[in-house]
N, C-alpha and C positions, 0 to 999 in steps of 0.2 A: 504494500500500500504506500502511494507516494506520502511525501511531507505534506502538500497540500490537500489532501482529502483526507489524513491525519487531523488537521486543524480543522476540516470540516463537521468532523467527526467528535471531537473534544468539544466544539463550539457548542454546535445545536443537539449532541448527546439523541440523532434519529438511529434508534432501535429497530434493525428491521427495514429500515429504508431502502432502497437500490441505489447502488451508486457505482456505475460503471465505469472500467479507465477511458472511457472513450472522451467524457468531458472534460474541461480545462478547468482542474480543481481552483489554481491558482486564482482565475479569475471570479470562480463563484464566492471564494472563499472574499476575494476582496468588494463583492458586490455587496458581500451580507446579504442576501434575500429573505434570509428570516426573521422575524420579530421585529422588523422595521416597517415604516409606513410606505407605500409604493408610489402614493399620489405624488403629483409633482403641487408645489405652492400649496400644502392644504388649508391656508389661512388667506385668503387673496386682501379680507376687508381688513388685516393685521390685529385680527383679536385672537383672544386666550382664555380656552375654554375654562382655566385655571382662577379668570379672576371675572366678576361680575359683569354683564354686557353694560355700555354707557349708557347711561340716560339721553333722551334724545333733546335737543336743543331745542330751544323755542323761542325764534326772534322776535324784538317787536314788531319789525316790521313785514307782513307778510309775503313771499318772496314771487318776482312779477316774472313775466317771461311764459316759455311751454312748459309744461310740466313735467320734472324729472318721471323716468320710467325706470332705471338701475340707479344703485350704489355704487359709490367711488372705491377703485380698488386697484393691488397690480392682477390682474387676472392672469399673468404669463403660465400656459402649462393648461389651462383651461379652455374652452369652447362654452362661449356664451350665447345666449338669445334673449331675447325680450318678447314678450305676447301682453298687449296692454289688452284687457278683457272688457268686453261692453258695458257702459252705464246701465244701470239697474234702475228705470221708472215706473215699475210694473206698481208699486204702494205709495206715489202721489197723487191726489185727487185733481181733477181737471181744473185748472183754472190757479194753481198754488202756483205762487212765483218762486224760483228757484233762485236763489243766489247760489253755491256753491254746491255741488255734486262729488262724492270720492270716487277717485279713477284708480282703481285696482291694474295690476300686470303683475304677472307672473315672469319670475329672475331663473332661465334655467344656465346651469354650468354643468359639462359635463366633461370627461375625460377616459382614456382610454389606456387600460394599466398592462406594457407587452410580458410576459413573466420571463420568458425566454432572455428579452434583452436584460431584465431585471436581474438575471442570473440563475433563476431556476432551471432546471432540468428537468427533458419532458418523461425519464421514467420515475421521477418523485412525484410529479403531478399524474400519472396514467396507473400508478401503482402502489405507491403511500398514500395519495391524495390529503396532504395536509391541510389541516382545519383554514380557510379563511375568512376574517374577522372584519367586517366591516362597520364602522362608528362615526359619525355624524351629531353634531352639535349646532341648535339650532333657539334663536330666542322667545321665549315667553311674551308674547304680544298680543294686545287687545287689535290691531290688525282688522283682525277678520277669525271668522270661526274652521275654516283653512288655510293654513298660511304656510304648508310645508309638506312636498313629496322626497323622498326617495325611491330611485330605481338601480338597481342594481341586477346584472346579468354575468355569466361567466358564459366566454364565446369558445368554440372552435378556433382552429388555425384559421378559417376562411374569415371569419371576423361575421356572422351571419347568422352561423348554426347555433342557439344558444342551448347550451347545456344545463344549468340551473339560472333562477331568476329569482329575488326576493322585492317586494314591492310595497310601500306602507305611503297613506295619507291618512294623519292624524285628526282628530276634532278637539278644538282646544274649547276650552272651559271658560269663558269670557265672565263668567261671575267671581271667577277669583282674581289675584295679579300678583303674582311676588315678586316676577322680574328676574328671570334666572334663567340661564341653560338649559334645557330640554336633552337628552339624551337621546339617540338612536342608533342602534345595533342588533349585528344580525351574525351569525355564523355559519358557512356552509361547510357543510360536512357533510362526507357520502355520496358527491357529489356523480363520481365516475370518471372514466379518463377521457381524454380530450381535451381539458381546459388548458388554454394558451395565454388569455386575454382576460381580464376583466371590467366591465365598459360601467362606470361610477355617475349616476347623473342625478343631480338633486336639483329640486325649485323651491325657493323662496317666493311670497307673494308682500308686495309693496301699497304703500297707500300716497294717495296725495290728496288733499282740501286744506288747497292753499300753502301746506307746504308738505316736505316730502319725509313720507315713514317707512324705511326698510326691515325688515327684516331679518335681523341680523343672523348671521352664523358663525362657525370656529370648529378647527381640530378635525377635517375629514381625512378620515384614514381608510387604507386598504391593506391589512399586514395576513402575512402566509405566514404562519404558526408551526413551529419544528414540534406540530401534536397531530400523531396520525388519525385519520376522518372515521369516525365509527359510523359504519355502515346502514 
């Protein structure tokens, strides 16, 4: 057994694992592929799930212009869109003057995690199938009573074929408020082999009347876990 699949070995202690001479331990060994996060930028807005989301600012003056649709962020690593969703005047009675209406949109980001390049090896994934962990942090807001999906799918080499998929949209409790972190995660395990890819896409929903209420989020991870998949 080389030196480098030695340290692969001493690292993440896979019992039972497959690990043929054919792969370049050296380089797995320096990619770390386990118990690390896969995503690229997973804090685009520069927050931490570790400390409180900020309170949102509230100018006096209220701000003129079109109306913001995203949050300011470095997005680098991510694929963004925007979907501003229809005003809602199905519960005004004919004839009510309207000054001000909120414009909802939906913030998606998505990303596309390659495990191969990441360093994995396709017979730990086709035949340990190590647990992956996916977790997501997302703000406590009076928003709206949706304000947050997760989609997650694990792909084929084709990038197409999807092998398992986990999927949650939450309903928040607008009668309470603490202002904190929300939690989301998911583990696949038992997945089967094939998996190459893992494609990460979550939405935030946004507010604006007269000025603008995101969404906040923090901490998206995607880690491959040195813990074999129980079937």
């Amino acid at each position: 057994m080389s030196e480098w699949k030695n340290k692969c070995v001493e690292e993440w202690a896979l019992q039972g694992a497959p690990m043929p001479d054919s792969v370049d331990w050296k380089s797995v060994y320096e990619a770390k592929p386990l118990g690390r996060n896969l995503l690229k930028n997973p804090s685009p807005l520069g927050l931490s799930k570790d400390s409180p989301p900020p309170e949102p600012e509230l100018p006096d003056i209220p701000m003129h212009g079109p109306p913001i649709s995203a949050p300011e962020g470095d997005f680098t690593g991510w694929k963004t869109d925007t979907e501003i969703l229809p005003t809602d005047t199905s519960g005004i009675p004919p004839g009510v003057v309207i000054c001000y209406l909120p414009e909802y949109s939906w913030f998606t980001l998505e990303q596309v995690v390659d495990l191969k390049a990441e360093g994995l090896w396709n017979e730990l994934m086709d035949g340990f199938q190590p647990e992956i962990e996916v977790q997501d942090w997302y703000e406590e807001s009076q928003v709206h009573d949706q304000i947050y999906e997760l989609h997650v799918k694990l792909l084929a080499a084709d990038k197409t074929t999807v092998i398992a998929e986990h999927s949650v949209s939450p309903t928040e409790d607008r009668s309470v408020y603490s202002h904190t972190w929300k939690e989301v995660s998911h583990v696949f395990s038992g997945y089967g082999p094939g998996v190459r890819y893992v494609h990460f896409l979550h939405r935030v929903k946004n507010n604006f009347v007269r000025q603008f209420y995101p969404t906040l989020f923090a901490g998206s991870s995607v880690v491959v876990k040195p813990v074999k998949s129980s079937s």
